[in-house]
C-alpha positions as CSV (number, residue, x, y, z in Angstrom):
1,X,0.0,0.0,0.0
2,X,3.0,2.5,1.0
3,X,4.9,1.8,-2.0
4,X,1.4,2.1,-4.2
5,X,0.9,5.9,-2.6
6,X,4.3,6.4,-3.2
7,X,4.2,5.2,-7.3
8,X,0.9,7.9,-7.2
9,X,2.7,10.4,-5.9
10,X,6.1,10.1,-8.1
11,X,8.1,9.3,-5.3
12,X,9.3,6.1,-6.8
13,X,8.8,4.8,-10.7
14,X,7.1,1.6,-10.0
15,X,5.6,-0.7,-6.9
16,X,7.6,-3.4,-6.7
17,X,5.9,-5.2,-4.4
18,X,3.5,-6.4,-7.6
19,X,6.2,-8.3,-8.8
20,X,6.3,-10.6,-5.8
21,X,4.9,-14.0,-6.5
22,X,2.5,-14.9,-4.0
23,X,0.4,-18.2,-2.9
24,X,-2.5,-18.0,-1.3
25,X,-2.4,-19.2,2.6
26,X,-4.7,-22.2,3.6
27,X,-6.2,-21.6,6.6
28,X,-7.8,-24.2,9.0
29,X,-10.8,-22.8,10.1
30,X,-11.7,-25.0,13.7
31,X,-15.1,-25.3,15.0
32,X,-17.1,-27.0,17.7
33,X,-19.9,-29.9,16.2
34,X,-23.4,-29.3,16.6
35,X,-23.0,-32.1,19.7
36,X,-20.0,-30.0,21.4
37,X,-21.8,-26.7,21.2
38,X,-25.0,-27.9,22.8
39,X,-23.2,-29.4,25.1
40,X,-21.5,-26.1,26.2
41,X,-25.1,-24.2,26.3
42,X,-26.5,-27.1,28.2
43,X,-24.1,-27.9,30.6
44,X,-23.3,-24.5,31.5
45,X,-26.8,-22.7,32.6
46,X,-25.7,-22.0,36.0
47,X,-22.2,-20.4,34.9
48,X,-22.3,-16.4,35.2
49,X,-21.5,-16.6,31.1
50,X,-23.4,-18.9,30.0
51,X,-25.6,-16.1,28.1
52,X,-22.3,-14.9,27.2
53,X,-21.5,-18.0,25.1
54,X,-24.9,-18.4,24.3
55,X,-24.7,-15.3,22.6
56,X,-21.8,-16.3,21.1
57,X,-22.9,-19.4,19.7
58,X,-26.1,-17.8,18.4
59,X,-25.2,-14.8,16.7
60,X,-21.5,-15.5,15.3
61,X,-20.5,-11.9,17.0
62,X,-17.4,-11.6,17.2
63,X,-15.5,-10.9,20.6
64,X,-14.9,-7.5,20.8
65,X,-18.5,-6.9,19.6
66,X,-20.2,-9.4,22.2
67,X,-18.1,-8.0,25.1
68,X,-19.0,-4.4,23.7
69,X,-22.8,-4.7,23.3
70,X,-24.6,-2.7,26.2
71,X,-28.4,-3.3,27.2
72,X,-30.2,0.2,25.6
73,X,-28.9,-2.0,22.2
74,X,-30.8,-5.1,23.2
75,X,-34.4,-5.2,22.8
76,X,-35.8,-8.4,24.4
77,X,-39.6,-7.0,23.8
78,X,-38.4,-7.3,19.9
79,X,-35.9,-10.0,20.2
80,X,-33.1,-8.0,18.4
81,X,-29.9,-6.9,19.1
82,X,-28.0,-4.0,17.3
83,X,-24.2,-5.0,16.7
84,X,-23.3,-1.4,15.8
85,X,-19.9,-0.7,18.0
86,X,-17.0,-3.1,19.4
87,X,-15.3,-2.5,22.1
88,X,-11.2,-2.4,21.5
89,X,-8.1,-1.6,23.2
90,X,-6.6,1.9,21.6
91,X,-2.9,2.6,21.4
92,X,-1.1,5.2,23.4
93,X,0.4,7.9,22.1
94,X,3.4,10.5,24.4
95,X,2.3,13.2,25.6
96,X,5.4,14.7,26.9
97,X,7.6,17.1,25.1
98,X,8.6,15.5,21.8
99,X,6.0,13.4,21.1
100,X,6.4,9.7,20.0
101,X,9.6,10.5,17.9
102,X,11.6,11.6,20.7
103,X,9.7,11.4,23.8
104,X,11.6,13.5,26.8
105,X,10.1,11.4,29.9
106,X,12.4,9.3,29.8
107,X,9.6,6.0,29.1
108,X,10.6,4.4,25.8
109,X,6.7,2.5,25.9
110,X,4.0,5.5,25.2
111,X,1.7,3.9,28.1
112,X,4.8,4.4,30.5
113,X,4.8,8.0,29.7
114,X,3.0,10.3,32.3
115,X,1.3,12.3,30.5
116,X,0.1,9.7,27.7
117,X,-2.9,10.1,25.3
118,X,-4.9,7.8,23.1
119,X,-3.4,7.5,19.7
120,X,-7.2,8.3,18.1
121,X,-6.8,8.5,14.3
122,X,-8.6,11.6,12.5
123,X,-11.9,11.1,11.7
124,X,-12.1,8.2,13.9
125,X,-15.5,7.3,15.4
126,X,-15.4,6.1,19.1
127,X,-16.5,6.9,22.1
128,X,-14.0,6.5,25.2
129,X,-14.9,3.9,28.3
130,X,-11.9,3.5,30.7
131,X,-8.1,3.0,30.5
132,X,-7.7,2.4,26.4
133,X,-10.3,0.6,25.9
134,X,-12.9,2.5,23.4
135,X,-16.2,1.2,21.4
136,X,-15.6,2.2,18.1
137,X,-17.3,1.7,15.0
138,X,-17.0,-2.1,12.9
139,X,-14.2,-1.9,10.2
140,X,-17.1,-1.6,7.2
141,X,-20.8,-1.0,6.8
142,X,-21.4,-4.5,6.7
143,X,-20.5,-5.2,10.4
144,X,-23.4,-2.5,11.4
145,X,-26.2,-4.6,12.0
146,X,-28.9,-5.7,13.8
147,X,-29.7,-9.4,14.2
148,X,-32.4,-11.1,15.7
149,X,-32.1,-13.3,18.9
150,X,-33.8,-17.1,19.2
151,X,-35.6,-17.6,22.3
152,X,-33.0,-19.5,23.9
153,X,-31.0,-16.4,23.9
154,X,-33.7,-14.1,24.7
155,X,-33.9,-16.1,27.4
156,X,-30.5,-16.5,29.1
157,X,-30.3,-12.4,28.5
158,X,-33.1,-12.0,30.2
159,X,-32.0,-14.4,33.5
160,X,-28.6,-12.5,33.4
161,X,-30.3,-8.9,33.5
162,X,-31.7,-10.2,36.7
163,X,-28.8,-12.1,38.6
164,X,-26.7,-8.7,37.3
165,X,-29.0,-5.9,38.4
166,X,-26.8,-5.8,42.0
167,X,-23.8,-5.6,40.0
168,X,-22.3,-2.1,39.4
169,X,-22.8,-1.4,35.9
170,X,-21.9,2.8,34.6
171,X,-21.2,2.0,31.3
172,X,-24.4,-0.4,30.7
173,X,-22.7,-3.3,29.4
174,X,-24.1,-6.7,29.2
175,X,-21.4,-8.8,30.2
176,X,-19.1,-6.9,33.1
177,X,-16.1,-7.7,35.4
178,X,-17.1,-7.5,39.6
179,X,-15.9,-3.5,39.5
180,X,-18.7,-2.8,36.6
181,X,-15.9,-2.2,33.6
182,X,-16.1,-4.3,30.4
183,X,-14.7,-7.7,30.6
184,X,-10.8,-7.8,29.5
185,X,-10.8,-10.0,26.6
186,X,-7.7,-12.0,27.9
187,X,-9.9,-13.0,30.7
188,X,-12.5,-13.5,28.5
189,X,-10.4,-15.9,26.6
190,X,-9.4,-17.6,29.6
191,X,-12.9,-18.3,31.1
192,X,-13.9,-19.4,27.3
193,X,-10.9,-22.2,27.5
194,X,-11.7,-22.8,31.1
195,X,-15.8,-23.8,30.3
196,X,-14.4,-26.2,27.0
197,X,-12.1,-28.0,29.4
198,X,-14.5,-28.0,32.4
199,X,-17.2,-29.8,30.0
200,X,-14.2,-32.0,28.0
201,X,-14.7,-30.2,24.8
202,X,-11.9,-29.0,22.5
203,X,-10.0,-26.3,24.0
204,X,-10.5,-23.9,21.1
205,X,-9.7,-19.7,20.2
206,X,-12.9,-17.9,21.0
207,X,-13.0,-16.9,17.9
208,X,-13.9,-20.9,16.8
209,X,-17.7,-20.0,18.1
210,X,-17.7,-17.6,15.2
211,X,-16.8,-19.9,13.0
212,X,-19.0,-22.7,14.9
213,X,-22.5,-20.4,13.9
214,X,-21.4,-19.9,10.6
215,X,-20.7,-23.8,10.0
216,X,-23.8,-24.9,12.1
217,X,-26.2,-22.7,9.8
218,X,-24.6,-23.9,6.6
219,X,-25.2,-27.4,8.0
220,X,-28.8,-26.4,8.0
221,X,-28.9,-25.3,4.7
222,X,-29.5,-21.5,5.4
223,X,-28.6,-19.9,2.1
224,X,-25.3,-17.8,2.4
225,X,-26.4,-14.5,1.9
226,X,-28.7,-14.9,4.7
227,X,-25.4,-16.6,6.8
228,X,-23.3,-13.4,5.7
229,X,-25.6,-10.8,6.9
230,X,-25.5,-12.2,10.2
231,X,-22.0,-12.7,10.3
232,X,-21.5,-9.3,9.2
233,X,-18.7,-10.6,6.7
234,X,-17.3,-7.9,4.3
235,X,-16.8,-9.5,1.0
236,X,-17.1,-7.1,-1.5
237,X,-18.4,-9.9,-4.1
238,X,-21.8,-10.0,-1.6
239,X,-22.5,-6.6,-0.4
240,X,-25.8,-6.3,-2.1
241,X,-26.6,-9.6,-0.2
242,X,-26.3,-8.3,2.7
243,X,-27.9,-4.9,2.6
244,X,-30.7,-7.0,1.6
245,X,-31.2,-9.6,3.8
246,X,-34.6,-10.0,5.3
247,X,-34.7,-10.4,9.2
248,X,-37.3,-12.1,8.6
249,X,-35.3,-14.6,7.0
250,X,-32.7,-14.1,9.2
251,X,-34.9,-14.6,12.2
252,X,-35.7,-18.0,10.9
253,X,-32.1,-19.1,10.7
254,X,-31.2,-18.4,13.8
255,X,-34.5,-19.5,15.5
256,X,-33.6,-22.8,13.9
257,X,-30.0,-23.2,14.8
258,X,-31.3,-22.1,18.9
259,X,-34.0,-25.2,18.2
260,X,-31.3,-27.4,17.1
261,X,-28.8,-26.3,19.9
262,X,-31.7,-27.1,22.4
263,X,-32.6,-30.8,21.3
């Protein structure tokens, strides 16, 4: 991309980089079976996150955007949820004299410098929580959306808005630490690996319940534009299919992957 601007610009008489041969990376996409996952929603009703990986078995949401979403974006009346931010870890930038080039504090890290700022690009859409963490906006259009919620998640939202309504909660999110901040997602990884081993299931990324949903629907035969509209996926070959995508339709998929996940 840098050498492209710079071939633009006249800076340099071609982009090299185009000459390099390439091969295209296989990559091993791991998922839990239909078995595995209902297994994990069963077995773990009376764990503080079960809704959390109920929601992520059900929606496909990725982790930043599960551990982001906040209750005045769920609508359990309507049975919808509205995956429009993600919650995200910003970089640092020095604040002292000097900046990041040649920072006078004395801290070669820009979080070690006292008087360090976010490092918020221009333009850029967020809104600040605590520490560096930020919600910002999905990286394209297609991950703004709102996606319907089968009763089994409707439900285990609705048990956790009670057993969490002593909690302290500021910033309104769903899913919390004990002080009322959003969950790290290092811990949240942890206590992901922690249920799979407690229930002897494959200790898998948390991003492998993404990919669980989207295998699980296509195992139902839900057609794939519907599956990509859910998933939020960016493909520029099925854009139109997702601005499209009934949630009617949608509504239907998902109702039927909670009613298989239930048997």
């Amino acid at each position: 991309t840098s050498l492209s601007a710079a071939e633009r610009e006249g800076i340099v008489p071609r982009n090299v980089a185009k000459l390099v041969q390439t091969k295209a990376s296989k990559v091993t996409r791991k998922a839990l079976t239909t078995d595995q996952a209902r297994t994990l929603i069963a077995k773990s009703s009376a764990d503080p996150l079960h809704s959390r990986w109920t929601a992520a078995l059900l929606t496909g949401a990725r982790q930043g955007e599960v551990l982001g979403l906040q209750w005045d974006r769920v609508d359990l009346e309507a049975g919808t949820m509205d995956i429009s931010w993600q919650i995200q870890a910003m970089p640092y930038k020095h604040g002292c004299k000097g900046g990041n080039d040649k920072p006078t504090c004395g801290r070669k890290a820009a979080g070690h410098c006292p008087n360090k700022a976010l490092d918020i690009p221009s333009g850029y859409e967020y809104e600040h929580i605590t520490g560096a963490k930020c919600l910002v906006r999905p990286k394209s259009s297609a991950g703004l959306r709102k996606i319907p919620m089968p009763p089994m998640l409707v439900d285990a939202l609705r048990k956790r808005r009670r057993e969490s309504i002593a909690t302290p909660n500021p910033y309104g999110f769903v899913w919390t630490d004990s002080a009322g901040n959003p969950i790290d997602p290092r811990d949240d990884l942890d206590a992901w690996k922690a249920a799979l081993a407690k229930y002897d299931l494959p200790v898998l990324p948390i991003h492998s319940a993404r990919h669980t949903t989207a295998t699980l629907l296509m195992e139902l035969g839900v057609d794939v534009t519907i599956i990509q509209a859910i998933m939020g996926h960016s493909q520029a070959t099925t854009t139109q299919g997702y601005q499209h995508a009934d949630l009617s339709m949608a509504r239907k998929a998902l109702d039927d992957l909670g009613s298989s996940l239930a048997q």
